[in-house]
N, C-alpha and C positions, 0 to 999 in steps of 0.2 A: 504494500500500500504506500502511495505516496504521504506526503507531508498533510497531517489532518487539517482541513480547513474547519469543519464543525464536527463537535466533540458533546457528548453527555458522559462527565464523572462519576459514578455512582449516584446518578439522580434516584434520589424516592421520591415519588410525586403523586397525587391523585385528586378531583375536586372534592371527592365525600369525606367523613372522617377515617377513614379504613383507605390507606396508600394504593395503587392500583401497582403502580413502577416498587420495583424493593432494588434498589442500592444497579439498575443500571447504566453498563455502558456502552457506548458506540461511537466509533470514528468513521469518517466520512474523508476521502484525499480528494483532494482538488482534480475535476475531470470525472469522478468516480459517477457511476448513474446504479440506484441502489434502490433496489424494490422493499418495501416492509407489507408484508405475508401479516394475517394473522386472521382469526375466530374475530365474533362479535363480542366484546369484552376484553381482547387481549391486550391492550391498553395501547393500539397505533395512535388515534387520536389524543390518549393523553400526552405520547411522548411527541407527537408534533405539536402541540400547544407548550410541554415543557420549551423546545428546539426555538419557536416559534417569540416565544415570549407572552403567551398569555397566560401561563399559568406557572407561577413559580415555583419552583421543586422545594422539598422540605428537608432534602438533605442534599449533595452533589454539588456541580458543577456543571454550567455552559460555558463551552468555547467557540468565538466565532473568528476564523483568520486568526487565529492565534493568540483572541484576546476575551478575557473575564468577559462574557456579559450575562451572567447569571443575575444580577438586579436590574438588566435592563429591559424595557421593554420593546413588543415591536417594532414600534415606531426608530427607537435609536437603533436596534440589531439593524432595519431595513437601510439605515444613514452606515450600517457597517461592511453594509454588501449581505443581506440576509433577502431572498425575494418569498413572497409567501402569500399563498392563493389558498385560504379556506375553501370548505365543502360549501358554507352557506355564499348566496350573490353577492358582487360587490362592485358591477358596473353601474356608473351615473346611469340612470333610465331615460333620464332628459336629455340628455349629449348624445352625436353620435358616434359613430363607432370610432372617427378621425378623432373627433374630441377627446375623446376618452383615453384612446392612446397619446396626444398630444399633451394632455392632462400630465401624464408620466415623462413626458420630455422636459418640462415647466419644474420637477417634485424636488424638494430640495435632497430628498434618499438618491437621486440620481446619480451614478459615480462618474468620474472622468471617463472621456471616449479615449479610445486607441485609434481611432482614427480624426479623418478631417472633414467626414462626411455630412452635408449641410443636415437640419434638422429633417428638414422636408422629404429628403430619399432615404434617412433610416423609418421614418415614418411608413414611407412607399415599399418600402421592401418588409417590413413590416405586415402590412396587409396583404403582402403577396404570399407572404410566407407561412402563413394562416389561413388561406382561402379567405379574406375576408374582404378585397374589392369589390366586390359587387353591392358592398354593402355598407362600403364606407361612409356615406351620406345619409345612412337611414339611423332614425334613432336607435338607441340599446332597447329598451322597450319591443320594439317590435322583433327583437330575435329571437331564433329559434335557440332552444337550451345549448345547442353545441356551438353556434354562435356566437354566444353569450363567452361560454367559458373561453372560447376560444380567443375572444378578444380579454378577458382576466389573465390570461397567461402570457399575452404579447405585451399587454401593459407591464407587468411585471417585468416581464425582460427589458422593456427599454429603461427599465433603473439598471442594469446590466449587473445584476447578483452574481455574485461568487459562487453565494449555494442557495437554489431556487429549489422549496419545499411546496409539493402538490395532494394536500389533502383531497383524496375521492374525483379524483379528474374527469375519471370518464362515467363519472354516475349517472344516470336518465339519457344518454346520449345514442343514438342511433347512430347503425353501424357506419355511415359514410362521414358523422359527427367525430366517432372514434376515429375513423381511418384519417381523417382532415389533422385531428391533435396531435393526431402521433408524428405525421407528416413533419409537423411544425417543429415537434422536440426533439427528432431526430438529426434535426442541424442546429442546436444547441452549439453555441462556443465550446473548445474542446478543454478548455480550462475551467467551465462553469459544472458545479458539482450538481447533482439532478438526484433530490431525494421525495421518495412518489411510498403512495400507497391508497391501496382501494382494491374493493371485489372482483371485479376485473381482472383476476391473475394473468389470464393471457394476454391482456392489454401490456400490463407491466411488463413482463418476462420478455415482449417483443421490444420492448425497450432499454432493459436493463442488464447488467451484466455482473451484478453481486447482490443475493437475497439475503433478506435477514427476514427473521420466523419466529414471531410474537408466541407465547402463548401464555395466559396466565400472570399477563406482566413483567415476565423474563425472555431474552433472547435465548432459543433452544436452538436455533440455526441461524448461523453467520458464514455463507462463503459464495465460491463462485455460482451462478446459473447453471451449470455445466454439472454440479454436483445434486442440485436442485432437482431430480429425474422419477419418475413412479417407479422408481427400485428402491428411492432412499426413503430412510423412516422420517425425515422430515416432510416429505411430499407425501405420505403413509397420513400425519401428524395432523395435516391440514386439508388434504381432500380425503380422506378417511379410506381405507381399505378396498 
C-alpha cells in the first residue's frame, strides 16, 4: 500500500448509547479505489460519517493527508481535500445543473488546479464526462434520480479531493443510471483515492480493486478483489452459502 492519505485509528464510534465500530482501523493510499462490503447493520454508514466528519468517534483517531482531523468537521476535512457525497440529496433544486457544478468552482473547499484550464472547459468537460449535456440548462429539480446523483458526484470532484467518499451511489438508479456513474468514476484522477460503499456489490467490484468486509462493526476482510471470489469465506460471509 502506498503512503495513507485517510486513516481510522482504532475509532469506537456509534450514534446510540451501545458503540456500533469497537477500536477500528483502516488505511486508504493515495490512488487506492476501495469497496466496503457489509450486512445491514455492519456499521458502513457509521464508519463513513466517523471518515466523513459527522459523527465523532468516542475513542480513535482520523487522518486526513496526513493530518489530525478527528475534531474536525466536514466542512474543514472538505477545505482539507476530503470530497463527500451522502446517500440523502444534496443538489440546489432551483439551479441548474451548470449552476450547480459552477456553484463548486466558486466553494472556498476548492483546492489549487494543476493545471491552467479556464473555469468554463473544466466545467465543459465536466458535463461530458457524466453524461450530463443535454441537461445542463435544465433545473436539478427536474432530474431523473441518476441524474441527480450524477451531477453530486461531478460537483464534488470539481473541489478536486484527494479522497472522494461515496455513501450508497448507485441506490434507486437504473441500469443505464448505473452504467452513466460508473463511466464517470472510472476516469477518476489516478492520484485521487475513491472510497465507495453500497448494495450494489457488483457495481463496486467493477470498480474497485481492494474490498474491505464489515460485519458486526469489525473489518473480517481486508484485501485485494482478486481474493474476494465465491471460494473464499468472506464472499461465503456476505452473500451466504
Amino acid at each position: 500500500m502506498s503512503t495513507a492519505v485517510l486513516e481510522a485509528r482504532g475509532v469506537t464510534a456509534g450514534w446510540g448509547k451501545r458503540p456500533l465500530l469497537q477500536g477500528l482501523t483502516l488505511q486508504v493510499g493515495a490512488g487506492e479505489r476501495v469497496a466496503v462490503l457489509g450486512p445491514n447493520g455492519a456499521g458502513k454508514t457509521t464508519l463513513f460519517d466517523v471518515l466523513a466528519g459527522r459523527l465523532p468517534p468516542r475513542q480513535g483517531h482520523v487522518l486526513l493527508l496526513g493530518q489530525e482531523v478527528t475534531k474536525q468537521r466536514l466542512h474543514q476535512r472538505a477545505r482539507r481535500g476530503l470530497g463527500y457525497v451522502p446517500q440523502e440529496p444534496t443538489v440546489f433544486d432551483s439551479l441548474t445543473v451548470q449552476e450547480n457544478l459552477a456553484a463548486a468552482l466558486r466553494a472556498p473547499a476548492r483546492r489549487p488546479a494543476s493545471s491552467d484550464l479556464a473555469d468554463a472547459d473544466i466545467l465543459e468537460a465536466s458535463l461530458r464526462r457524466f453524461s450530463l449535456s443535454s441537461v445542463a440548462t435544465q433545473p436539478a429539480r427536474t432530474l431523473s434520480g441518476g441524474e441527480r446523483r450524477r451531477v453530486e458526484v461531478a460537483r464534488t470532484l470539481l473541489l478536486r479531493p484527494g479522497v472522494l467518499l461515496l455513501d450508497e451511489p448507485f441506490a434507486g438508479l437504473d441500469p443505464r443510471g448505473r452504467k452513466a456513474l460508473q463511466s464517470g468514476l472510472e476516469r477518476l484522477p489516478p492520484r485521487t483515492a475513491l472510497v465507495m460503499t453500497d448494495h450494489a456489490a457488483d457495481d463496486l467490484l467493477a470498480l474497485c480493486e481492494r474490498v474491505v468486509l464489515l460485519i458486526d462493526g469489525g473489518i473480517v476482510f481486508d484485501g485485494p478483489r482478486s481474493d474476494f471470489s465465491p471460494a473464499s469465506e468472506a464472499w461465503a460471509r456476505y452473500f451466504g452459502p
